[in-house]
C-alpha positions as CSV (number, residue, x, y, z in Angstrom):
1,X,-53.9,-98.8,-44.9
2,X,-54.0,-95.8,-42.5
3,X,-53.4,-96.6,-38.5
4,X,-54.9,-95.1,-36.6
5,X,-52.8,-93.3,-35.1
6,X,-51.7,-92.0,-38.3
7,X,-55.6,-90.9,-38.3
8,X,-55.4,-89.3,-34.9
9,X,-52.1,-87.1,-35.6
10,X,-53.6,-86.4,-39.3
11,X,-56.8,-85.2,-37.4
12,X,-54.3,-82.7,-35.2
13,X,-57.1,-83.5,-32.3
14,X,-54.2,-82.3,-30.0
15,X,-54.0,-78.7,-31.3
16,X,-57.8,-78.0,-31.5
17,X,-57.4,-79.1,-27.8
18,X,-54.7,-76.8,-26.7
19,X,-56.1,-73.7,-28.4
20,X,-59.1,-73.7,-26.0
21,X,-57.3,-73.3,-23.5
22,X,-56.5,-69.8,-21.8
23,X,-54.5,-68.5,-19.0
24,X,-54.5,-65.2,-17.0
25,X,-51.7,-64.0,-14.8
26,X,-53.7,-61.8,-11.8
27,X,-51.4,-59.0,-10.3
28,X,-51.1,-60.8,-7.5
29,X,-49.4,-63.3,-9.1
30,X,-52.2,-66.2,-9.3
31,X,-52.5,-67.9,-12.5
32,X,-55.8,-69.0,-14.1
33,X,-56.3,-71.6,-16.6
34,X,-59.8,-71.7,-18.2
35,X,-60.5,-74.4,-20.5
36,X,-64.3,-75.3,-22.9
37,X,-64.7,-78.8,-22.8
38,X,-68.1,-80.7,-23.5
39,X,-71.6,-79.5,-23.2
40,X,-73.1,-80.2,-20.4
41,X,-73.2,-76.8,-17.9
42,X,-71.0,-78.2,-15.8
43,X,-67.4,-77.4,-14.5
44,X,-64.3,-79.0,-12.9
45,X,-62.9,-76.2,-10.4
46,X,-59.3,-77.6,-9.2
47,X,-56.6,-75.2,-7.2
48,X,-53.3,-76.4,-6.7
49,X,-50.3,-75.5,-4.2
50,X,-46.8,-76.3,-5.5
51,X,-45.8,-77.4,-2.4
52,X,-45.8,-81.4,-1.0
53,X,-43.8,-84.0,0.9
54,X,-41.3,-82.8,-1.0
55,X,-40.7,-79.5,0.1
56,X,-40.7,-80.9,4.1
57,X,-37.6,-81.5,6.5
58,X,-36.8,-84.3,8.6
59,X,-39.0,-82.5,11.6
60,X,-42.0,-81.6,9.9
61,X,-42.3,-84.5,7.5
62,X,-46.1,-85.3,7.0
63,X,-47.7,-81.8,7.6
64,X,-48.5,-80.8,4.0
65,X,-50.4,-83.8,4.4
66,X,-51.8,-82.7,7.8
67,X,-52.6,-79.0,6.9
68,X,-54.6,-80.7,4.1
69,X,-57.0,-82.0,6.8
70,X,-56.9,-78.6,8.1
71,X,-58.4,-77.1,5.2
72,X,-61.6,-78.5,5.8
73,X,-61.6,-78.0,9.1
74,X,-63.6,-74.5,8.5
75,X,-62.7,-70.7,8.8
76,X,-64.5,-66.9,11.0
77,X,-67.1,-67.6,9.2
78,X,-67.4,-71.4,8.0
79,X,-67.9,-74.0,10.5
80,X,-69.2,-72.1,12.7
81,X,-72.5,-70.1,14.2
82,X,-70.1,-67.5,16.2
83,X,-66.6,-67.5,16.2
84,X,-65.9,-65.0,19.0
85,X,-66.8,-67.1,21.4
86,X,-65.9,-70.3,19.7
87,X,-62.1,-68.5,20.0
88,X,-61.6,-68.6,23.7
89,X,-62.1,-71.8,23.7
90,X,-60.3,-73.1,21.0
91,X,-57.4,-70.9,22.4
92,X,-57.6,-72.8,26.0
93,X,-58.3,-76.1,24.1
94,X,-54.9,-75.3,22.3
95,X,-52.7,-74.4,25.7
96,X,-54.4,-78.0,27.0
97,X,-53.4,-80.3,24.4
98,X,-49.9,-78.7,24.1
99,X,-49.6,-79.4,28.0
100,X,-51.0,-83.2,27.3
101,X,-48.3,-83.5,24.8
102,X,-45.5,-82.6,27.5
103,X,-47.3,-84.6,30.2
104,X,-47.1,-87.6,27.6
105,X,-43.0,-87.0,26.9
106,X,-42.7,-86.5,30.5
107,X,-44.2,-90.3,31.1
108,X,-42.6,-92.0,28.6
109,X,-39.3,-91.0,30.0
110,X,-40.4,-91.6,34.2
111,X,-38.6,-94.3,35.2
112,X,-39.8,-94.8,38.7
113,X,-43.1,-96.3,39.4
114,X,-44.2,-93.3,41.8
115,X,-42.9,-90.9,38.8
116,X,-45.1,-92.9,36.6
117,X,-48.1,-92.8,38.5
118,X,-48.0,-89.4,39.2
119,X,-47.6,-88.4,35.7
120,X,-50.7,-91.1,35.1
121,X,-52.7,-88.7,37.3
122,X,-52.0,-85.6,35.9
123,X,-52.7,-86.5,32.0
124,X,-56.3,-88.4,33.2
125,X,-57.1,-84.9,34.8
126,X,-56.1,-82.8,32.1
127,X,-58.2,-85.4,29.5
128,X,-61.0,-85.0,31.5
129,X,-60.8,-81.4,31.2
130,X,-60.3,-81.8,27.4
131,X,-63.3,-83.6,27.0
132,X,-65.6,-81.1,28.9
133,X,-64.1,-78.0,27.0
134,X,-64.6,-79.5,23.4
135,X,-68.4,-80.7,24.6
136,X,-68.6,-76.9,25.4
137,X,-67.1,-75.8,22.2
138,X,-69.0,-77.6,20.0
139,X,-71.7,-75.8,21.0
140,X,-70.5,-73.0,18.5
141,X,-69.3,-75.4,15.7
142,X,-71.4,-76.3,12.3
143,X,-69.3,-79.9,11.2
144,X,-68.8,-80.2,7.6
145,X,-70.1,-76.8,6.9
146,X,-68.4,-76.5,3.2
147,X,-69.4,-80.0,2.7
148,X,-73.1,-79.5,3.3
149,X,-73.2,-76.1,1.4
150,X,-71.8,-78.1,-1.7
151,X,-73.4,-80.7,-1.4
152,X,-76.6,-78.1,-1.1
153,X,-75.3,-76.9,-5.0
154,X,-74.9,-80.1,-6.7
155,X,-71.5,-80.8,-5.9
156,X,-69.2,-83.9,-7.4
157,X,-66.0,-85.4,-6.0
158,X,-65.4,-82.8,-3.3
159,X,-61.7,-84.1,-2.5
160,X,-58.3,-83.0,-1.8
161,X,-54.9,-84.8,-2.1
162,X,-51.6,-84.6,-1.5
163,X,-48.2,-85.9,-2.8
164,X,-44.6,-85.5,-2.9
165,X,-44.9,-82.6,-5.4
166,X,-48.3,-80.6,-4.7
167,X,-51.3,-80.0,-2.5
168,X,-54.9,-80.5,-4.3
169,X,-58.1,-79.2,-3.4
170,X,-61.1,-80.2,-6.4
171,X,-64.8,-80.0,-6.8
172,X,-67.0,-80.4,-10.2
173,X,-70.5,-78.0,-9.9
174,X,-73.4,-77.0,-11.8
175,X,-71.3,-73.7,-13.8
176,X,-74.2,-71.4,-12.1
177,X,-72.2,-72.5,-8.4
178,X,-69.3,-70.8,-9.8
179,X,-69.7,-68.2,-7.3
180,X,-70.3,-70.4,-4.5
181,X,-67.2,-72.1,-4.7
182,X,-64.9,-68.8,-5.1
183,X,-66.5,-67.5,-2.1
184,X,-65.7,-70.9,0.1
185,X,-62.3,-71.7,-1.6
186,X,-60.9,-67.8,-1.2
187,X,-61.7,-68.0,2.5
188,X,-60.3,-71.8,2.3
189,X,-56.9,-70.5,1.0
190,X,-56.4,-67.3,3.0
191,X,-58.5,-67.6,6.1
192,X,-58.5,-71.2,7.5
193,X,-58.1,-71.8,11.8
194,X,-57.3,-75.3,11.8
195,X,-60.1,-76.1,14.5
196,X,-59.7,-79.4,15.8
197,X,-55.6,-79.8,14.4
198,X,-54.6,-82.2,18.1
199,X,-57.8,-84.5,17.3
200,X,-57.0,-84.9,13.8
201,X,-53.5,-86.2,14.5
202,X,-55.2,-89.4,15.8
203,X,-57.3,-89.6,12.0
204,X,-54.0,-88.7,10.3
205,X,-52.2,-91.5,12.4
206,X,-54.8,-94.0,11.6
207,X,-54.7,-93.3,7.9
208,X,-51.1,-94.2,8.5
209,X,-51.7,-97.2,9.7
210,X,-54.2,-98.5,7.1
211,X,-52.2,-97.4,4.4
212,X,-48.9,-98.1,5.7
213,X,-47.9,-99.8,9.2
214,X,-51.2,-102.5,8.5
215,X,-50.3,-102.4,4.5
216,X,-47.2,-104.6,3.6
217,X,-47.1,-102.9,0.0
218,X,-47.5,-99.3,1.5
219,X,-45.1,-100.5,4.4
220,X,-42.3,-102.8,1.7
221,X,-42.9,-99.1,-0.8
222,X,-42.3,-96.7,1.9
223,X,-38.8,-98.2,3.2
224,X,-37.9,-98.7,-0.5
225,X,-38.1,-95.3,-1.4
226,X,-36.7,-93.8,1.8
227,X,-33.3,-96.2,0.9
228,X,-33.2,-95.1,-2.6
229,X,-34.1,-91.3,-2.0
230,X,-32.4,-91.2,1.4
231,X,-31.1,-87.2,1.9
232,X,-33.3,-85.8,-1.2
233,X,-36.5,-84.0,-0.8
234,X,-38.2,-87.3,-1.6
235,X,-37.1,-89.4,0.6
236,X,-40.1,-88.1,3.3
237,X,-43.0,-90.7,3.1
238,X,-46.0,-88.1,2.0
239,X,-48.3,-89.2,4.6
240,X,-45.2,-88.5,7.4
241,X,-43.6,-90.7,10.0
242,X,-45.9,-91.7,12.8
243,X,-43.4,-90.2,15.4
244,X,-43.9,-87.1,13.9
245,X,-47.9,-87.3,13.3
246,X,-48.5,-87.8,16.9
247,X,-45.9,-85.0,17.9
248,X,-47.3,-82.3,15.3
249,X,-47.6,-78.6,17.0
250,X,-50.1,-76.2,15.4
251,X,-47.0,-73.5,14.5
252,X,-45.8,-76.2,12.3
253,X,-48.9,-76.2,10.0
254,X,-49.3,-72.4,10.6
255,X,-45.6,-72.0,9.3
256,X,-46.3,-74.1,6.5
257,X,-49.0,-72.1,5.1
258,X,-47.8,-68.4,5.6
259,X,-44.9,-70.6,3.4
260,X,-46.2,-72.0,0.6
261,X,-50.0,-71.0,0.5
262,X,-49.3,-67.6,-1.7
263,X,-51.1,-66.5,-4.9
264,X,-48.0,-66.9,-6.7
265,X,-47.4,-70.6,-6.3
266,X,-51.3,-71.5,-7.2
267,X,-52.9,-72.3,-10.1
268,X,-56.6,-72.4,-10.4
269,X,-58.5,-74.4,-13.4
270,X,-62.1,-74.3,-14.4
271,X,-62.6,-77.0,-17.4
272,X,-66.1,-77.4,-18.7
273,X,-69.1,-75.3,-20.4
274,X,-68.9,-71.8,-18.6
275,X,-68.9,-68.1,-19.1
276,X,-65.5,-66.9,-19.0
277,X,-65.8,-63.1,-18.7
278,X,-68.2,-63.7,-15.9
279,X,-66.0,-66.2,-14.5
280,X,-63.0,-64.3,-14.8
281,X,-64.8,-61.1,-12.7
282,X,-66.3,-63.8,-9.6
283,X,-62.6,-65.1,-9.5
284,X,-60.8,-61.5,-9.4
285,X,-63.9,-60.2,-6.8
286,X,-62.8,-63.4,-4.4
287,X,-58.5,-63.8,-5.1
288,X,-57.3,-59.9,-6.0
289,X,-57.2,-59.3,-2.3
290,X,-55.6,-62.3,-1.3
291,X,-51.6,-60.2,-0.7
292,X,-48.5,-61.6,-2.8
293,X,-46.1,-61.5,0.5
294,X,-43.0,-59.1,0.0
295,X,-40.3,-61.3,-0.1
296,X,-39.5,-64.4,-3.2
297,X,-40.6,-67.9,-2.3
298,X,-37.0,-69.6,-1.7
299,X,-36.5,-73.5,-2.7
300,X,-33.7,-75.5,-1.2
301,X,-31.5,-76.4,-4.0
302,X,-31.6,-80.0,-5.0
303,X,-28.9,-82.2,-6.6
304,X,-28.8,-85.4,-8.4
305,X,-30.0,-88.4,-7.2
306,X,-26.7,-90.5,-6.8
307,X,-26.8,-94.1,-7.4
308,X,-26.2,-96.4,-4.4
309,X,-26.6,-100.1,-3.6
310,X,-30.2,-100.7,-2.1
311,X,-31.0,-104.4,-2.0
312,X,-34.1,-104.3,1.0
313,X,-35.0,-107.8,2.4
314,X,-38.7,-107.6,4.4
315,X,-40.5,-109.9,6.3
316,X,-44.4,-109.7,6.8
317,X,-47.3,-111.5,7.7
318,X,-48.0,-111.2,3.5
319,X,-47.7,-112.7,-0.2
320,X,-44.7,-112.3,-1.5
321,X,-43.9,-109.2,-3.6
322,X,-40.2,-108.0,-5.5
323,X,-39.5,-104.7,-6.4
324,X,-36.8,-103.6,-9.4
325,X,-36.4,-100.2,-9.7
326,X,-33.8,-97.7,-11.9
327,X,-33.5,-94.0,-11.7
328,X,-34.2,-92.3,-14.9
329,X,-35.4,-88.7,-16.3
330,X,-38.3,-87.2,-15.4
331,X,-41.3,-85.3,-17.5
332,X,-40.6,-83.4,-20.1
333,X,-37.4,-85.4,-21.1
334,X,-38.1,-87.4,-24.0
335,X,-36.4,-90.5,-22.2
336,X,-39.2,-90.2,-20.0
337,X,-41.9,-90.9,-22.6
338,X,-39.6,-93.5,-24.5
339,X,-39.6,-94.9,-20.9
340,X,-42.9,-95.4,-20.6
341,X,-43.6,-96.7,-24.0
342,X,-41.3,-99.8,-23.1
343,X,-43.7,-100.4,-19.9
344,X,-46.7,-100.8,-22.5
345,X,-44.1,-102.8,-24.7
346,X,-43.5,-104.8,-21.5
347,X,-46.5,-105.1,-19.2
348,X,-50.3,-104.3,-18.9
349,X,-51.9,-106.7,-21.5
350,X,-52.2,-110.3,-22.4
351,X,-49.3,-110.1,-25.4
352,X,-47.1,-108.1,-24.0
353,X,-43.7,-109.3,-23.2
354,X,-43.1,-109.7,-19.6
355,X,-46.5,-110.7,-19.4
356,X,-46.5,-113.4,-22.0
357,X,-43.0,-114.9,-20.5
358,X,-43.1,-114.8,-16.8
359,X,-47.2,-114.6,-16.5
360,X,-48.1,-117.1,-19.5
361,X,-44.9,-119.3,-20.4
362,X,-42.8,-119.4,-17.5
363,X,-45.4,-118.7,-14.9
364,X,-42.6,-117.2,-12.7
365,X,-45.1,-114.4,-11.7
366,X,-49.1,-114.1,-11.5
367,X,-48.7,-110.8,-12.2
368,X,-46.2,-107.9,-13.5
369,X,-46.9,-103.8,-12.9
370,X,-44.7,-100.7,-14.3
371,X,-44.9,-97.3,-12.5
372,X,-42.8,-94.5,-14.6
373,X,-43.7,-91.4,-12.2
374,X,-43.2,-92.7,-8.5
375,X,-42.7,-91.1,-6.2
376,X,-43.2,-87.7,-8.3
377,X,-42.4,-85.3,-11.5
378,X,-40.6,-82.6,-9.8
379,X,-37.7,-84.3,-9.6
380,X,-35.3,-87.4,-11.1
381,X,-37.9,-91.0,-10.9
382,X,-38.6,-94.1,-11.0
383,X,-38.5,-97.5,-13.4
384,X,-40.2,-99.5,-11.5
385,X,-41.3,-103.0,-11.7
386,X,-43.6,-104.4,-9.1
387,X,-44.0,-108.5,-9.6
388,X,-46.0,-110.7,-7.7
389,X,-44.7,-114.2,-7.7
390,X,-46.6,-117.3,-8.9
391,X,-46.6,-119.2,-5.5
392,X,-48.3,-122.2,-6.9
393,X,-45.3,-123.3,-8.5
394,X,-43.7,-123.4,-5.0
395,X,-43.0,-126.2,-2.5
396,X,-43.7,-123.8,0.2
397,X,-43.9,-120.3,0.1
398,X,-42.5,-119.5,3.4
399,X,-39.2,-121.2,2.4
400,X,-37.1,-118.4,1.7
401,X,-34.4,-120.4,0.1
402,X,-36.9,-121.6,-2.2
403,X,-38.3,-117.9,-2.9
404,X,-35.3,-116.5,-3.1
405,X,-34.5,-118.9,-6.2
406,X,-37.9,-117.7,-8.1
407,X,-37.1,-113.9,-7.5
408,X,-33.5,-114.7,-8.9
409,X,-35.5,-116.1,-11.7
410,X,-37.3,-113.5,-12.3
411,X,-34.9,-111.0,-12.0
412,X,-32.8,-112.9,-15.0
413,X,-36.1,-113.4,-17.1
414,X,-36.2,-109.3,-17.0
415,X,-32.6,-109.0,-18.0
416,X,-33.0,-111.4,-20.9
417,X,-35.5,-109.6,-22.4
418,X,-33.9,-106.2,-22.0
419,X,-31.2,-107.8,-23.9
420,X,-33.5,-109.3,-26.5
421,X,-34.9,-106.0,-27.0
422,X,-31.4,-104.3,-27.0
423,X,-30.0,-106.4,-29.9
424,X,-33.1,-107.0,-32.1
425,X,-34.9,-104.0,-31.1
426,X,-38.8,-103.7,-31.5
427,X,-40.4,-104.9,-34.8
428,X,-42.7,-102.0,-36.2
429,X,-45.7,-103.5,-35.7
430,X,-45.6,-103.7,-32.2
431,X,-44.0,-100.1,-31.6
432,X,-46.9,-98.8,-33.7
433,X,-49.8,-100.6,-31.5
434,X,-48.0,-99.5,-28.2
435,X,-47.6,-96.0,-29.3
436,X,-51.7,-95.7,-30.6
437,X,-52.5,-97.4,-27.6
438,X,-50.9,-94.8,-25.5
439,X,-52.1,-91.9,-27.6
440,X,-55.8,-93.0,-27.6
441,X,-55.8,-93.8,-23.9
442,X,-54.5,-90.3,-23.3
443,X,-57.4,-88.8,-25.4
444,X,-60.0,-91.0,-23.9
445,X,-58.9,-89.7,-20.4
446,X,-59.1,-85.5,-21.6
447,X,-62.7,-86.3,-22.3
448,X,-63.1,-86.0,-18.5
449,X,-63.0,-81.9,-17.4
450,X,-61.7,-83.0,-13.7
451,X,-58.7,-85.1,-15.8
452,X,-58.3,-82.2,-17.5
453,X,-58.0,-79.6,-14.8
454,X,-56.0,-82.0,-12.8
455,X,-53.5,-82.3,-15.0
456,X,-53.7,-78.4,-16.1
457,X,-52.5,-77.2,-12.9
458,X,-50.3,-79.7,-12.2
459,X,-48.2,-79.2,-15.2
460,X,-48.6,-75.3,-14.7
461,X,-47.1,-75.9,-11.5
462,X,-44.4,-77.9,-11.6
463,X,-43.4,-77.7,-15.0
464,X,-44.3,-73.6,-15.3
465,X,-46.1,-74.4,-18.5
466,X,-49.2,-76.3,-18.6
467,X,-48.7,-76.3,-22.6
468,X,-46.1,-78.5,-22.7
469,X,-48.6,-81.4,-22.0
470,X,-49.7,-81.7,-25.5
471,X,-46.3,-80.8,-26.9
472,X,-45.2,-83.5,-25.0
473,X,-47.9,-86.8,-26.2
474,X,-47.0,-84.8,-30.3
475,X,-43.7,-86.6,-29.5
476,X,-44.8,-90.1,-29.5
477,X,-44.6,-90.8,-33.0
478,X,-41.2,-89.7,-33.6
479,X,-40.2,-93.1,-30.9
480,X,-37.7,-95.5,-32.5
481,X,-37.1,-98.7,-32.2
482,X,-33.5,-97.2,-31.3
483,X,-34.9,-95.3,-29.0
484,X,-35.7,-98.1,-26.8
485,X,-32.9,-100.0,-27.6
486,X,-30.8,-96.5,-26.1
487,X,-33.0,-96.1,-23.0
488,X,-32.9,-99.8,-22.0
489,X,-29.2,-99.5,-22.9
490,X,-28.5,-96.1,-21.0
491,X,-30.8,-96.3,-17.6
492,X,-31.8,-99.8,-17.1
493,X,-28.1,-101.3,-16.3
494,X,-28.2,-104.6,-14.2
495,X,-25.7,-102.5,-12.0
496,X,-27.8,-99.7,-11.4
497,X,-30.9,-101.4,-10.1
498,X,-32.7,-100.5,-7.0
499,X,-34.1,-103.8,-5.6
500,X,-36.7,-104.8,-2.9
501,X,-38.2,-108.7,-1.8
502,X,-41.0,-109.5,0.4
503,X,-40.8,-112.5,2.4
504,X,-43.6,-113.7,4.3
505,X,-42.9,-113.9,7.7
């Protein structure tokens, strides 16, 4: 009897899906992917930025992140009801909080009382002054402007991200608002002020600490991958160091984005039911005048991720959590997608290895996760096995002896089935469930236009070729049972694993 994933690639569903999808190259070097899907009158419009954590430095770490904030922080002529003379003082406001920062350095390192106090004085004046200035400024200032205007047109997921390998900015409207968003994105992209950039430190440093200093995963994941990645673009946290979130000057994000925000290192996508002709002239009338600087966008070069020891012991006020972790291959290798085949082999439903022995039989762990993309796809990855340890089998939890002993457990339990699967391999049947389950699931998520134009421009972007996507998911039926034999064989060596425990304090 046919499978059916033998009914899928029969079907080519792939193909019919690829040849809808166009891209034009504007002389100014920005690339534009359109893409029919569905038909509703609707449209996912994402632009992209190939630039992230990734591309940072030890002393800027965080601002990609930051000048993402910025960009909704308004432009001349949105966000505000007269920017001449909103200017003034938002230049005066600027000169201020540079002097607070000093005034801040200069008490932290006062070592004499009357030193202290004076420098007490001076930064509750200067506050004071703050405070009065941006009651005055806001006089001239419309909050939220883009958000109201969208929300105005019928907007959807109005958003923005950022990670190690690009900057996201996404929106799905009514196609009819086509317009409406090329008019506030090409002043977004070319013409933002970054009002507000010393206030929004204090929302970027509280983000920090709810997803990292207050979140023992963020917190255990963050010093994990600054061991392992420690002297390689990803080894800066995404969101940035608090130290330097606090300290950010305005230059820094201004340098940032005369950097990397240029026409060509952006993609644009517009998945959905649209006119493309019409489209294509609202998108040339808002981004042909948007200058291609003079000189080439230069990359630092980047080497190989070398292997080193990194065996992190944490304590937190927290359940216990153990990290295993191998370097391997990143997208479009075909190790990668052999890679991530094993995780389905291995984790994610009721029957699947791990799960059956250390979830269901053993009960070593009450739960098992595999990430194959962390931190990113620009550059060499992760294997990497998150478990959460069955604590009612435990005496006490908070005897480390007694957890160390089940995380050694575990850690064996893994090995043995690597080896299993290295000697016996996988029987057909189950390879040929993981791989239509894998297949399905990624044509079950194209149904969605913002899925779609996500991964359009990302894959544009960092791989130069959005096509390659559905080259790439053609390739899963021609995965072996040797092939993950080889992969567990080549890249997930007892020797070369990365490894992390969290204790609780």
């Amino acid at each position: 009897m046919e499978t059916s994933l033998q009914a899928i690639e029969k079907s080519n569903i792939l193909d019919p899906l690829k040849s809808k999808v166009k891209k034009i190259v504007l002389d100014n070097g920005l690339r534009i992917i359109f893409m029919q899907n569905g038909n509703n009158p609707t449209v996912a419009l994402y632009w992209k930025i190939l630039a992230g954590s990734s591309d940072e430095s030890s002393e800027n770490a965080g601002i990609a992140h930051m000048l993402e904030h910025m960009l909704f922080k308004g432009t001349k002529t949105v966000g505000t009801i007269d920017y001449e003379k909103e200017k003034h003082y938002l230049e005066v406001l600027d000169i201020w909080y540079q002097r607070l920062d000093r005034y801040r350095h200069k008490l932290q390192k006062a070592s004499e009382d009357k030193e202290k106090e004076n420098w007490n004085r001076k930064l509750k004046i200067l506050e004071n002054r703050i405070a009065i200035l941006e009651q005055e400024v806001k006089k001239y200032q419309i909050s939220e402007e883009d958000s109201i205007i969208y929300s105005i047109h019928g907007q959807k997921g109005y958003n923005a991200y950022t990670s190690e390998d690009v900057t996201n900015y996404q929106i799905e409207l009514p196609a009819n608002r086509i317009e409406v968003w090329a008019r506030l994105e090409s002043d977004r992209i070319q013409n933002s002020i970054f009002r507000e950039f010393y206030t929004e430190r204090n929302v970027v440093a509280e983000e920090r600490r709810m997803r990292i200093e207050n979140n023992p995963f963020g917190y255990m994941y963050e010093k994990f991958i600054e061991e392992i990645y420690k002297g390689h673009p990803y080894g800066y946290p995404t969101i940035g160091p608090m130290e330097n979130i606090l300290n950010f000057k305005k230059e820094q994000a201004i340098d940032f984005y005369k950097t990397y925000y240029r026409p060509d290192n952006t993609v644009i996508a517009v998945v959905g039911k649209f006119d493309e002709q019409q489209t294509l002239n609202i998108i040339k009338k808002y981004f042909s005048g948007w200058e291609k600087p003079q000189s080439p966008l230069v990359r630092k070069n980047v080497s190989k991720l070398q292997y080193k020891k990194v065996d992190l012991k944490i304590e937190k006020e927290a359940s216990p959590i153990q990290f295993l972790a191998w370097k391997k291959p990143n997208f479009p290798a075909k190790e990668n997608l052999v890679l991530e085949i094993l995780a389905d082999i291995l984790v994610g439903r009721i029957d699947t290895r791990l799960q059956k022995k250390l979830v269901e039989e053993q009960k070593y762990a009450s739960n098992i996760v595999i990430y194959t993309t962390e931190p990113g796809e620009r550059y060499e990855n992760l294997f990497l096995l998150v478990i959460f340890p069955n604590l009612s089998i435990m005496k006490d939890p908070k005897d480390k002896k007694e957890l160390q002993e089940l995380f050694f457990k575990i850690q064996n339990s893994i090995y043995e089935e690597f080896e299993l699967i290295q000697k016996n391999g996988v029987k057909e049947e189950e390879l040929n469930r993981v791989k239509q389950m894998s297949l399905t699931k990624f044509i079950k998520k194209i149904r969605s236009n913002s899925y779609l134009a996500d991964l359009l421009t990302y894959y544009e972007l960092v791989y130069g070729d959005y096509s390659i996507l559905f080259d790439y998911y053609t390739m899963i039926e021609s995965i072996s049972s040797d092939d993950i034999k080889n992969v567990i064989l080549t890249y997930l060596k007892p020797d070369l694993v990365y490894k992390a425990e969290l204790y609780t304090k």
